[in-house]
C-alpha positions in Angstrom: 72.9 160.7 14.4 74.8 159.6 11.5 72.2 156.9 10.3 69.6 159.5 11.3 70.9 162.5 8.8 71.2 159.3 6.2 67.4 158.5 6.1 66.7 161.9 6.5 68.6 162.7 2.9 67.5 159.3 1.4 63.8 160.8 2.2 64.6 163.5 0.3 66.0 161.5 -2.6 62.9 159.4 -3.2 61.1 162.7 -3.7 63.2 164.0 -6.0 62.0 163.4 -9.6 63.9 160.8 -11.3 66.1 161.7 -14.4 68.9 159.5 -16.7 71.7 157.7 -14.9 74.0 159.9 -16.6 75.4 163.5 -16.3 73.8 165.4 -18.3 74.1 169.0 -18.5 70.9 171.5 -19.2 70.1 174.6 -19.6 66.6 174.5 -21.1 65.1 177.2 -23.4 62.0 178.2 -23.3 59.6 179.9 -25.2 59.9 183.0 -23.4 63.4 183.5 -24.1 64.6 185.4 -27.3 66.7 183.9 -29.6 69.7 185.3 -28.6 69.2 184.2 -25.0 68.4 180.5 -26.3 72.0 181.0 -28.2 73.6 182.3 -25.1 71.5 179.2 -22.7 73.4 176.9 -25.7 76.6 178.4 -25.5 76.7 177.9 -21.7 75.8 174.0 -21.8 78.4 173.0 -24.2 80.8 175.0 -21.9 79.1 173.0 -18.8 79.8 169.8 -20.3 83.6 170.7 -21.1 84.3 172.0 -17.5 82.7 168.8 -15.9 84.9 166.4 -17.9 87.5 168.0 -16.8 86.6 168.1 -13.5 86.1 164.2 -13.4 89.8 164.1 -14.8 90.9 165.9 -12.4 89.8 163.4 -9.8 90.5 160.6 -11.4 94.2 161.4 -11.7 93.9 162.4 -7.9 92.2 159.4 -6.7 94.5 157.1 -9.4 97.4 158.7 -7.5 96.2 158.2 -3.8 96.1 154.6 -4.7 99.1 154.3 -6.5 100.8 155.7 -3.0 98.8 153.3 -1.1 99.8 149.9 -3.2 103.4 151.0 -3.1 103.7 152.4 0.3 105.4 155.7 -1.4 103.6 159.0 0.2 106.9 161.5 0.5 107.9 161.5 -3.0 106.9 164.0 -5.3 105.4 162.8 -8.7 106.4 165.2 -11.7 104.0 163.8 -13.8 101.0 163.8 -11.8 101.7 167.3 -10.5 101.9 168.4 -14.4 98.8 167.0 -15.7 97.5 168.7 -12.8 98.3 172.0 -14.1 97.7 171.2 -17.5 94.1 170.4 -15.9 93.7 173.4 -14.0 94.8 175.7 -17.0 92.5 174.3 -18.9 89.3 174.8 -16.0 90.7 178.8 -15.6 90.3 179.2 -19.8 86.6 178.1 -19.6 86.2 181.0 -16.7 86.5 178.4 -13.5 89.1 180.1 -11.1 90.1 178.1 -7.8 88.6 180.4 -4.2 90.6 181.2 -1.6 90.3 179.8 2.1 89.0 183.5 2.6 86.6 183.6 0.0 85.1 179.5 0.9 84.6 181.4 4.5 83.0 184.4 3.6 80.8 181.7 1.6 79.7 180.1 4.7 80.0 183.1 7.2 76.3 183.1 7.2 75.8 180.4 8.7 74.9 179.7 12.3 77.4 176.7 12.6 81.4 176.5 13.3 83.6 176.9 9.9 86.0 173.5 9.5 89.5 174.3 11.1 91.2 173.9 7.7 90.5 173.5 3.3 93.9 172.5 3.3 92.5 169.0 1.8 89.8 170.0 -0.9 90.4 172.8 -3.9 87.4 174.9 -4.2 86.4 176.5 -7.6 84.2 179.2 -8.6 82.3 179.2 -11.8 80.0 182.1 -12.8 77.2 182.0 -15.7 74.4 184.0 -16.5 71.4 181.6 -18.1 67.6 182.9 -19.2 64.2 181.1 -18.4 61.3 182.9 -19.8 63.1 186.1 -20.5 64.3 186.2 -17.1 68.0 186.3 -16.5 69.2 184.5 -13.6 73.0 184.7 -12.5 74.0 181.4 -11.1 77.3 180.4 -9.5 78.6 177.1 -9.2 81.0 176.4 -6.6 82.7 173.4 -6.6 84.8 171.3 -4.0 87.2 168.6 -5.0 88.7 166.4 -2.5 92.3 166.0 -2.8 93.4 163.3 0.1 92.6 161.4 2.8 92.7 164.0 5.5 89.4 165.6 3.4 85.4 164.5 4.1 85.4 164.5 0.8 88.0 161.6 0.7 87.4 157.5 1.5 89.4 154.1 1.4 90.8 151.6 3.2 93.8 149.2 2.8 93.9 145.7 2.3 90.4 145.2 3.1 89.5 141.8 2.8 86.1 140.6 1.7 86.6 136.9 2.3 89.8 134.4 3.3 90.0 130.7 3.9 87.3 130.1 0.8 87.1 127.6 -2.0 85.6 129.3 -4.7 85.7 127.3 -8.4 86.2 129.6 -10.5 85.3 128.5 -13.8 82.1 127.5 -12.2 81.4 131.8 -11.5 79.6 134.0 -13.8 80.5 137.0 -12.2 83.4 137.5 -9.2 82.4 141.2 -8.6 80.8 143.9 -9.2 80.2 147.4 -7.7 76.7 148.9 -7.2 75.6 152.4 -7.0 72.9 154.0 -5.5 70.9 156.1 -8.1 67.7 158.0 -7.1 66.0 154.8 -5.0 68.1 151.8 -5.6 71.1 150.5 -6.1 72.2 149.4 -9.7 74.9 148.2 -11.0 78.2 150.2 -12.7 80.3 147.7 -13.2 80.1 143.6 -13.2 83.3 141.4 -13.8 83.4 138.0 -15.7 86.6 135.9 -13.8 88.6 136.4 -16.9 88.6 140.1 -16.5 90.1 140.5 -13.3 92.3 137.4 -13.3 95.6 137.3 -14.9 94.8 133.3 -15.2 91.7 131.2 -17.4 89.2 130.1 -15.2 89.8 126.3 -15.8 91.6 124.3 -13.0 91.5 128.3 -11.1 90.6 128.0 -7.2 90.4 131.5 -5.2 90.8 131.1 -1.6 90.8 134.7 -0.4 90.1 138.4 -1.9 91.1 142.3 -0.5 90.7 145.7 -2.1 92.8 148.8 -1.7 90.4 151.4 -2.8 90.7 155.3 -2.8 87.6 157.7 -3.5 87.1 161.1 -4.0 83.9 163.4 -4.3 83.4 166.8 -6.0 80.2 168.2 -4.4 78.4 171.2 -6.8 76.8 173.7 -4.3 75.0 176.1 -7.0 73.8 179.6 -6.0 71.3 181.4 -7.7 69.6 185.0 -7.9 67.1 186.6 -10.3 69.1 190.0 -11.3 68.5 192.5 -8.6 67.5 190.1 -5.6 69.3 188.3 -3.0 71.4 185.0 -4.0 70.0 182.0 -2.6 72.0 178.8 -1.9 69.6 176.3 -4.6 70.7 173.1 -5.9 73.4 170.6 -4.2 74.8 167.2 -6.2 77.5 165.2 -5.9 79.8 162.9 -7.7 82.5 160.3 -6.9 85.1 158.1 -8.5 86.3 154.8 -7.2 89.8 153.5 -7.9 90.3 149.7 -6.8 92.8 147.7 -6.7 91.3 143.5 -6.3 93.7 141.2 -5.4 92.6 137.5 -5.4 94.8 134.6 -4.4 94.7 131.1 -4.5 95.6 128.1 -7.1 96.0 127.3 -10.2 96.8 123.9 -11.5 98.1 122.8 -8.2 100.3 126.1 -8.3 99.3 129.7 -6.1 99.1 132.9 -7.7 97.7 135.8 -6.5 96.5 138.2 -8.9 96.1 142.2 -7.7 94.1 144.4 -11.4 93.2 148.1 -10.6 90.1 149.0 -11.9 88.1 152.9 -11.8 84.8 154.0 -12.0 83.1 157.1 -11.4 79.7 157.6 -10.6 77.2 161.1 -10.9 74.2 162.0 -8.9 71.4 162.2 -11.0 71.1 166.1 -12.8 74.7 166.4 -11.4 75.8 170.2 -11.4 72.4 170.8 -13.2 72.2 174.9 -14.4 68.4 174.1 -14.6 67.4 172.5 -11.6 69.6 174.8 -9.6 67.1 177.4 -11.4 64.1 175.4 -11.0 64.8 175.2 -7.0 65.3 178.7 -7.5 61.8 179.6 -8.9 60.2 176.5 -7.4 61.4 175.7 -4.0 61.6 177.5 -0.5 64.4 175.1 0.2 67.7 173.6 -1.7 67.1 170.7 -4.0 69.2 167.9 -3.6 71.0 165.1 -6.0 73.3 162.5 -4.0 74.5 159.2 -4.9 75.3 158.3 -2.0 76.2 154.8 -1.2 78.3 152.1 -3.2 79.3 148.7 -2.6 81.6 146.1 -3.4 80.1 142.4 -4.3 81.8 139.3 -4.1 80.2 135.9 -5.1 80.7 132.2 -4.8 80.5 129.3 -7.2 76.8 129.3 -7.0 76.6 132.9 -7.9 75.2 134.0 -4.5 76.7 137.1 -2.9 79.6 135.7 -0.2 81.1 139.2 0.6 80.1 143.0 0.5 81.6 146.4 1.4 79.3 149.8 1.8 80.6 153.1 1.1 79.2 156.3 2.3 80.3 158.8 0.5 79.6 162.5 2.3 76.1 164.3 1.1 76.9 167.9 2.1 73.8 170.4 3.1 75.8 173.3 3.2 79.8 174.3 2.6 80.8 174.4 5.9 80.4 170.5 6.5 83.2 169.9 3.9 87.1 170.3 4.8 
């Protein structure tokens, strides 16, 4: 079933039109619109862009935290720090008009649906974010509901420990071009986010370096956008669906170097957006467009290994969750 709701979205994906790799934040005028409503369509994406930086710092210093607890095996004690910049976060989301939901609002968002509520949000934040945004004079009141997963209890939370991608290896390392990397998938492919040259994730040169084994401790966390649209005076409509993730990684290579072990463990973070992530106008253009919600997942990435010869030795897939409606997130 799993692998069947997977080619099912993937179908949908390869459909969808393809747009930048990059988060990019719209609300397009159009001729149509006065010029105060252009201004006001303005107004609203440089908010857009604000609140969604945010939100990506907000789950960075989540995911950064989860893995921080996992290297050092420290879950019970509170952080002061993290718990401040937190707040500091969150203050910042409620000035820009994003408010955090209630368990009871999240379930009277899904009590329309014909399927069983999760048990518990206990594991995710919701927020709420309201906007009002113009297309050819029209107005159009669209709100953005976001879900943030917070730990590993969450669907909207991944990693493992210690996983190892290779052991009992000889790999030359000043013969490698690249150790790693970590590919996305974006629209109808996988492409690369990040790729490593040996010196960037060992603590040693590469000359007289051998690796014999490699692991990552990794902790991701996805915010899923579920935007809701209505033309003023008719029914809200669920519209426009997109995810994004971050990856926080911690590599940890072993093996010799002139004649002596080390073992090397470097963090690294990435974070990667569906294309038109929390897009105002595609949500809209569903809206107009569409009988049915438009979707925007990445969702798969992978961890590379290679060998001296610069094949691929060792990989890792990652299915992050691709949501069709709230209820399937807890």
């Amino acid at each position: 079933m799993k692998a069947l709701k997977k080619k099912n979205i993937m179908k949908v994906l390869i459909a969808t039109i393809i747009f930048t790799c990059f988060v990019v934040v719209d609300v397009t005028a159009t001729t149509g619109n006065s010029a105060e409503q252009d201004l006001d369509n303005r107004k609203v994406t440089i908010e857009k862009q604000e609140i969604i930086d945010i939100m990506a710092q907000l789950s960075e210093l989540r995911s950064k935290n989860l893995l921080q607890q996992a290297i050092t095996n420290n879950k019970q004690n509170r952080n002061i720090d993290f718990e401040r910049k937190e707040t500091e976060l969150e203050k910042r989301l409620a000035s820009l008009g994003v408010n955090r939901i209630s368990d009871t609002e999240v379930r009277a968002l899904m009590k329309n649906t014909r399927f069983d509520l999760p048990p518990t949000t206990d594991s995710i934040k919701w927020y709420d974010y309201d906007i009002i945004v113009y297309r050819d004079g029209k107005r159009y009141d669209v709100q953005e509901v976001y879900a943030q997963g917070l730990d590993g209890n969450s669907s909207l939370a991944l990693g493992k420990d210690g996983h190892i991608m290779y052991s009992n290896k000889k790999i030359i390392v000043n013969e490698l071009k690249n150790i790693a990397s970590i590919y996305a998938q974006k629209a109808i492919s996988l492409i690369p986010i990040v790729s490593w040259l040996p010196y960037e994730l060992l603590f040693v040169s590469g000359d007289n370096a051998t690796i014999n084994s490699s692991n990552i401790t990794y902790r991701s966390l996805s915010t899923v956008c579920f935007s809701y649209v209505n033309e003023q005076g008719k029914p809200q409509e669920l519209s426009f669906i997109s995810n994004t993730y971050d990856i926080a990684a911690s590599h940890t290579y072993a093996g010799y170097k002139d004649g002596k072990p080390f073992a090397d463990p470097v963090s690294t973070y990435n974070v990667v957006y569906a294309d038109r992530y929390a897009s105002t106008s595609a949500a809209v253009d569903s809206y107009v467009e569409i009988c049915a919600p438009s979707l925007s997942f990445s969702d798969t990435f992978e961890f590379r290994e290679y060998d001296d010869n610069g094949n691929i030795l060792a990989t890792h897939k990652v299915y992050p969750i691709t949501p069709l409606y709230p209820f399937q997130v807890y």
